[in-house]
mmCIF file of the N, C-alpha and C atoms, coordinates in Angstrom:
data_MODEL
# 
_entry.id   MODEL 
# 
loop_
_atom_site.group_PDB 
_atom_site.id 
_atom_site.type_symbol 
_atom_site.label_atom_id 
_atom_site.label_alt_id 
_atom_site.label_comp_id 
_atom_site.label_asym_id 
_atom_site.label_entity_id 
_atom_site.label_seq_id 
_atom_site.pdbx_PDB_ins_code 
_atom_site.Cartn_x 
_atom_site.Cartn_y 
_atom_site.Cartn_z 
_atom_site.occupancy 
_atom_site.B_iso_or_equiv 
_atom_site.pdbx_formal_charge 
_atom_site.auth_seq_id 
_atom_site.auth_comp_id 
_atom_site.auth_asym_id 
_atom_site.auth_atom_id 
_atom_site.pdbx_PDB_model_num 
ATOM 1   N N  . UNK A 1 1  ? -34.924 -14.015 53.986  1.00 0.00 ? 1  UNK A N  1 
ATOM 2   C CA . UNK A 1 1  ? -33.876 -13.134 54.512  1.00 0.00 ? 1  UNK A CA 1 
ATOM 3   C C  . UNK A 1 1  ? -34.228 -12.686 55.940  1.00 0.00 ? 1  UNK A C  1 
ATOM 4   N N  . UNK A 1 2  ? -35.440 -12.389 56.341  1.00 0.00 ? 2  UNK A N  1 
ATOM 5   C CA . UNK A 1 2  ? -35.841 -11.925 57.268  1.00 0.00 ? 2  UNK A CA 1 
ATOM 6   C C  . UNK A 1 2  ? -35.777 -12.707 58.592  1.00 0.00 ? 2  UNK A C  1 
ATOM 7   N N  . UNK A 1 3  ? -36.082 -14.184 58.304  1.00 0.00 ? 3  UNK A N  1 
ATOM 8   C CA . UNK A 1 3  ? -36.217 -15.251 58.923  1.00 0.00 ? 3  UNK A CA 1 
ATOM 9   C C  . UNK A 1 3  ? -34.692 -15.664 59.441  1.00 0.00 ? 3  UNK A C  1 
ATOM 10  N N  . UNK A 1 4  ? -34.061 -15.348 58.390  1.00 0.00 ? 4  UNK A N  1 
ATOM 11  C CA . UNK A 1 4  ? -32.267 -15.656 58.408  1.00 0.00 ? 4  UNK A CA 1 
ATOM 12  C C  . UNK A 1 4  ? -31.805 -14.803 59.326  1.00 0.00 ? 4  UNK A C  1 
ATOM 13  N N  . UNK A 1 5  ? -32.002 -13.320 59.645  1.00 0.00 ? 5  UNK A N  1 
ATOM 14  C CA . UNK A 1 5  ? -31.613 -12.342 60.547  1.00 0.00 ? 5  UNK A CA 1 
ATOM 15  C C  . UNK A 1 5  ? -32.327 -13.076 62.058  1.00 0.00 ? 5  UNK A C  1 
ATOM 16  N N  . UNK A 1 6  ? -33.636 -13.531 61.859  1.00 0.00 ? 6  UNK A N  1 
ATOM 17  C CA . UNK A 1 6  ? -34.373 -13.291 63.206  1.00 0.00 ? 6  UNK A CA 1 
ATOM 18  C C  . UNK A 1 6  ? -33.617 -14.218 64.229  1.00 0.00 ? 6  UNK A C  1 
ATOM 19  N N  . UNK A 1 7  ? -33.071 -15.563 63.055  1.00 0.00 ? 7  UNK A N  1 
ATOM 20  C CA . UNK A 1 7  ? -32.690 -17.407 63.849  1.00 0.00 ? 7  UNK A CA 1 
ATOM 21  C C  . UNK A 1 7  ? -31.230 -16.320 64.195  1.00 0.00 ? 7  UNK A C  1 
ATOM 22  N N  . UNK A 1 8  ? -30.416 -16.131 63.251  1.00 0.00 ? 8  UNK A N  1 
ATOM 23  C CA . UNK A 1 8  ? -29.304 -15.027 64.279  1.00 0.00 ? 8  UNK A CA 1 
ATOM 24  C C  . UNK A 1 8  ? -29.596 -14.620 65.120  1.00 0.00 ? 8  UNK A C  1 
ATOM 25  N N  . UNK A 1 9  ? -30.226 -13.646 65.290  1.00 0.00 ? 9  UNK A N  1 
ATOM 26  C CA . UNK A 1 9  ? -30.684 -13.534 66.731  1.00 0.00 ? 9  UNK A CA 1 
ATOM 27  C C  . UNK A 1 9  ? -30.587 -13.935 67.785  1.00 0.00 ? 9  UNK A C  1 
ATOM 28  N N  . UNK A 1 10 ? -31.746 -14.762 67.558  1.00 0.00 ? 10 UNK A N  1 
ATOM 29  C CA . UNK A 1 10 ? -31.729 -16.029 68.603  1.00 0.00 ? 10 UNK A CA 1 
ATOM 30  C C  . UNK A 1 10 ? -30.571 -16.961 69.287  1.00 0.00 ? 10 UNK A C  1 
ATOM 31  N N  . UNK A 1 11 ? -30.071 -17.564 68.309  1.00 0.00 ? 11 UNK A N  1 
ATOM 32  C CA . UNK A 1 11 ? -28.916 -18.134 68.787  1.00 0.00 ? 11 UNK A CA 1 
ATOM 33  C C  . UNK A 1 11 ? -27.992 -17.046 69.270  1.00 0.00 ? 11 UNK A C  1 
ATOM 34  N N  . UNK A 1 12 ? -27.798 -16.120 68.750  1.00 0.00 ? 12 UNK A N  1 
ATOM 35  C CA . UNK A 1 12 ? -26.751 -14.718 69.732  1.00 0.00 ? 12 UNK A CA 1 
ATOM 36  C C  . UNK A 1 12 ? -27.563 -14.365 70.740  1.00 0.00 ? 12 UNK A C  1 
ATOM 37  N N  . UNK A 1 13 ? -28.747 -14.648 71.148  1.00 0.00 ? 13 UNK A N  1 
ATOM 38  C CA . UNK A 1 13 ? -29.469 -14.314 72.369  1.00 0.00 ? 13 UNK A CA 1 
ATOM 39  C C  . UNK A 1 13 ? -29.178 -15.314 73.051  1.00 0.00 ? 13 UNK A C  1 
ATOM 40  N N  . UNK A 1 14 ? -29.434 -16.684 72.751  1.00 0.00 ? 14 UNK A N  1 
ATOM 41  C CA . UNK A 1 14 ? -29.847 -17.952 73.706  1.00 0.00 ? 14 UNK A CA 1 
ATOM 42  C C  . UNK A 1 14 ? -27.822 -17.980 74.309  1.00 0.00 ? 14 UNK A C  1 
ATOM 43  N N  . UNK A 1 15 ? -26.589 -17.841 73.274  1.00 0.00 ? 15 UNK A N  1 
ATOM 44  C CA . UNK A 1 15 ? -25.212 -17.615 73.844  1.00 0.00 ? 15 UNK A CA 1 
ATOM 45  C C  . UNK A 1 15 ? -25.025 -16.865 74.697  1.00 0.00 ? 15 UNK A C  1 
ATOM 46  N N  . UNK A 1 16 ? -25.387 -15.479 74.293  1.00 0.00 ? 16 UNK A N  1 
ATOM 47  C CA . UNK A 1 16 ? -25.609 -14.721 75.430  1.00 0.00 ? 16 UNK A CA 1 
ATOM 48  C C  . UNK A 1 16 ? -26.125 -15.153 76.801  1.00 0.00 ? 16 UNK A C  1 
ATOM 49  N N  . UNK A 1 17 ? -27.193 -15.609 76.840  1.00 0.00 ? 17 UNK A N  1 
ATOM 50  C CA . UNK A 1 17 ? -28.107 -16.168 78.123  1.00 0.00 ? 17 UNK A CA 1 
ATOM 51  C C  . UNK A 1 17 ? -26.981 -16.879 78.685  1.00 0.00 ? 17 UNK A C  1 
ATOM 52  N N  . UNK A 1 18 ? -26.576 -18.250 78.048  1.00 0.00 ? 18 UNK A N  1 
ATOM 53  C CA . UNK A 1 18 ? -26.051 -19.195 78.617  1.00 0.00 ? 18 UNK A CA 1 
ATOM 54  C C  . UNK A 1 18 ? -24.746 -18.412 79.071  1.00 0.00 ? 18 UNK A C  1 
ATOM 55  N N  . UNK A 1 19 ? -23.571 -17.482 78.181  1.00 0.00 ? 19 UNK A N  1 
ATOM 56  C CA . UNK A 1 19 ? -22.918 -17.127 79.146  1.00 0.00 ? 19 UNK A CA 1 
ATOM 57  C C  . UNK A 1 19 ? -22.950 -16.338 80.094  1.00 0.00 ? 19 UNK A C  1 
ATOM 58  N N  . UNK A 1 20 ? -23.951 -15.874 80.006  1.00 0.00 ? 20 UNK A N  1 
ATOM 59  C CA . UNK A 1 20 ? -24.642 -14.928 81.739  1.00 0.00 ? 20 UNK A CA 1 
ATOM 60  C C  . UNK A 1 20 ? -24.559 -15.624 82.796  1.00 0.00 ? 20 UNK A C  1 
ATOM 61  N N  . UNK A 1 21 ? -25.672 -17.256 82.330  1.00 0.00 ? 21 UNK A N  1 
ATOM 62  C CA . UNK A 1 21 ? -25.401 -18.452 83.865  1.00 0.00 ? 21 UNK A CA 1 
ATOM 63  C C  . UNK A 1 21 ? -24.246 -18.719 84.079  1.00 0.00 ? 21 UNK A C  1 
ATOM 64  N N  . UNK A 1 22 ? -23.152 -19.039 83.176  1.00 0.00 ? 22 UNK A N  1 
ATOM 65  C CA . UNK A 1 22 ? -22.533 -19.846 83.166  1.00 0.00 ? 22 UNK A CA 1 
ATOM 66  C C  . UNK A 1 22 ? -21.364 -18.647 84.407  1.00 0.00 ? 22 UNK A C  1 
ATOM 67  N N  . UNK A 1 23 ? -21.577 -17.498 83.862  1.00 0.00 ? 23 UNK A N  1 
ATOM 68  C CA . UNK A 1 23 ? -20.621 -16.025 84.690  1.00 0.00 ? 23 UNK A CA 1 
ATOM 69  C C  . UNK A 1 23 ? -21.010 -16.675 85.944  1.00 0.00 ? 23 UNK A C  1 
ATOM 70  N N  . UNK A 1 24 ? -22.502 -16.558 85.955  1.00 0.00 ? 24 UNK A N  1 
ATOM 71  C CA . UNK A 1 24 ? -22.825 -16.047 87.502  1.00 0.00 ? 24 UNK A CA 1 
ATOM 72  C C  . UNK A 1 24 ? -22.533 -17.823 88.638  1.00 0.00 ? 24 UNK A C  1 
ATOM 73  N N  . UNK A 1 25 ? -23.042 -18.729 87.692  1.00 0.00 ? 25 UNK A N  1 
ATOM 74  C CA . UNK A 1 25 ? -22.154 -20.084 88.645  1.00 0.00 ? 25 UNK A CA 1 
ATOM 75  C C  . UNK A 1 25 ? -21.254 -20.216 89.099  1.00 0.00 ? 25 UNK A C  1 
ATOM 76  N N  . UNK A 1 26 ? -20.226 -19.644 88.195  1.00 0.00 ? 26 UNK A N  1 
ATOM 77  C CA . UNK A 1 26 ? -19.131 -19.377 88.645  1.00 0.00 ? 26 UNK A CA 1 
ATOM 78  C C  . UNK A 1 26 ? -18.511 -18.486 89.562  1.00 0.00 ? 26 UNK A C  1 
ATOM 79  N N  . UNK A 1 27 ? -18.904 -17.199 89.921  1.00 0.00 ? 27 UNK A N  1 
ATOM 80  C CA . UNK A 1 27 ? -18.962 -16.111 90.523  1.00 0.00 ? 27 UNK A CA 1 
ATOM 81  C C  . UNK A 1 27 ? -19.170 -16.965 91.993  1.00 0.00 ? 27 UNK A C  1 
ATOM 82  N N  . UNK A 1 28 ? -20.899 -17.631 91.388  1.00 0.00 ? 28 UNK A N  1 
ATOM 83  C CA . UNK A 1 28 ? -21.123 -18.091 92.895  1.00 0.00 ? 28 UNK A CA 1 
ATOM 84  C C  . UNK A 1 28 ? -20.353 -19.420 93.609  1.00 0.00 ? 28 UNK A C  1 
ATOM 85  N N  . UNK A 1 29 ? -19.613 -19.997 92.286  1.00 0.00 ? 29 UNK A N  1 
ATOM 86  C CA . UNK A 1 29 ? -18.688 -21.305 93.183  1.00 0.00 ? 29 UNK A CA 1 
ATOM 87  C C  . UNK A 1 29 ? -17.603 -20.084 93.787  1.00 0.00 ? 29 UNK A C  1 
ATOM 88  N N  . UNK A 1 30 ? -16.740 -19.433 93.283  1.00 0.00 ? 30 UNK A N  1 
ATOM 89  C CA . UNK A 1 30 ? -16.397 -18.656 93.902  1.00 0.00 ? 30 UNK A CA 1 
ATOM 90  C C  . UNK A 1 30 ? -16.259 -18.219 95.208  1.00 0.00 ? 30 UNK A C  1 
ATOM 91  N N  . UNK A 1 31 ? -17.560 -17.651 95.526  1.00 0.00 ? 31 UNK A N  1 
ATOM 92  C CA . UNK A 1 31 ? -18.128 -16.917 96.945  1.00 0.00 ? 31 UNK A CA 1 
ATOM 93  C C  . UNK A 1 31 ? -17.806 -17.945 97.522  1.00 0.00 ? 31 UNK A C  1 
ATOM 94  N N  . UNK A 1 32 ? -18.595 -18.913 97.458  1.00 0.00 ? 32 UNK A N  1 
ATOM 95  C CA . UNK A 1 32 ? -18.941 -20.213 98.356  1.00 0.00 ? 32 UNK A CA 1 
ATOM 96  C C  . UNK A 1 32 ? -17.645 -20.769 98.557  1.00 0.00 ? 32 UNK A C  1 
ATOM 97  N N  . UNK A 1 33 ? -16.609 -20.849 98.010  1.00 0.00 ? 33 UNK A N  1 
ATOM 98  C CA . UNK A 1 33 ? -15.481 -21.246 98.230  1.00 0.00 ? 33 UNK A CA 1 
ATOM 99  C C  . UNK A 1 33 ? -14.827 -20.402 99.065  1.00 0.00 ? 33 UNK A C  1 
ATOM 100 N N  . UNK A 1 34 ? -14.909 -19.383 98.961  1.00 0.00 ? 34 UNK A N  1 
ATOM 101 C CA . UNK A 1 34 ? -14.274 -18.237 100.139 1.00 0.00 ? 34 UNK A CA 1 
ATOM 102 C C  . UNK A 1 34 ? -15.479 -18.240 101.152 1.00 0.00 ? 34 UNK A C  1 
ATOM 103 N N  . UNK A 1 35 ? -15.689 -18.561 101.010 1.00 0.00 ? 35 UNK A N  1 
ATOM 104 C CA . UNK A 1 35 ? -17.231 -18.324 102.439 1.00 0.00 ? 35 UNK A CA 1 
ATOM 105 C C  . UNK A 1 35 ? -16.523 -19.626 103.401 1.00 0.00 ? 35 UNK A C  1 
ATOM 106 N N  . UNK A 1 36 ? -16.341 -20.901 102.631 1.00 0.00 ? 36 UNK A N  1 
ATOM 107 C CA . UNK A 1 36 ? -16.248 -21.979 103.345 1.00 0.00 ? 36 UNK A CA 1 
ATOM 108 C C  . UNK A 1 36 ? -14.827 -21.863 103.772 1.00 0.00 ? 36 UNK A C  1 
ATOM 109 N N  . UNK A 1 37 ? -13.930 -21.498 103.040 1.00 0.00 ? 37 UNK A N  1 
ATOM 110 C CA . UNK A 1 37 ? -12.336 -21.389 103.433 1.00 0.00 ? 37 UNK A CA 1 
ATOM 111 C C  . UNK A 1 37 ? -12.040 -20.201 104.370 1.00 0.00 ? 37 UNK A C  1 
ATOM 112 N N  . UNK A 1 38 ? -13.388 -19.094 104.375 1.00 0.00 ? 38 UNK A N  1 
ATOM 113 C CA . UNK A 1 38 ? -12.747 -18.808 105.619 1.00 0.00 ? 38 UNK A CA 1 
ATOM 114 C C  . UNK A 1 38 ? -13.221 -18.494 107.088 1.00 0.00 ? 38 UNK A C  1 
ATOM 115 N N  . UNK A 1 39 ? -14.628 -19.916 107.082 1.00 0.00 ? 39 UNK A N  1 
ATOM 116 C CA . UNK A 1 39 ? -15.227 -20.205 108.213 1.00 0.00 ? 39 UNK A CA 1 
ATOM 117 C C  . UNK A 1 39 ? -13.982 -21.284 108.512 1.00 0.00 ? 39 UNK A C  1 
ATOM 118 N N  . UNK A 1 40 ? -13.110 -21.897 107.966 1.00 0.00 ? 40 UNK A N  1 
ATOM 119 C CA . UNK A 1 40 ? -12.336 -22.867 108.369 1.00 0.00 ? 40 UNK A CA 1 
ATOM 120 C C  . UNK A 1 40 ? -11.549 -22.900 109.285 1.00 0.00 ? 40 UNK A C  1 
ATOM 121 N N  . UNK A 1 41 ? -10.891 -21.336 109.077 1.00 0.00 ? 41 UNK A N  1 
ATOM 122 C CA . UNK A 1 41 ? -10.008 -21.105 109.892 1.00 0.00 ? 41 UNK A CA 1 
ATOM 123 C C  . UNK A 1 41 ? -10.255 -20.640 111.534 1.00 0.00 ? 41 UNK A C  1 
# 
């Protein structure tokens, strides 16, 4: 039982993690896309 709670965990930790990067890549394609679109002009 104990073991069963801990692997929950984990995998709700390691989802978590991944959607943290996955926020902040995006955030940063983002920037970078406005950074470059508006050195363009």
């Amino acid at each position: 039982m104990m073991q069963d709670m801990m692997g929950g965990g984990m995998m709700w930790g390691m989802g978590f993690f991944w959607l943290v990067i996955i926020i902040v890549l995006v955030l940063a394609a983002i920037a970078l896309a406005k950074y470059i679109f508006s050195r363009r002009r």
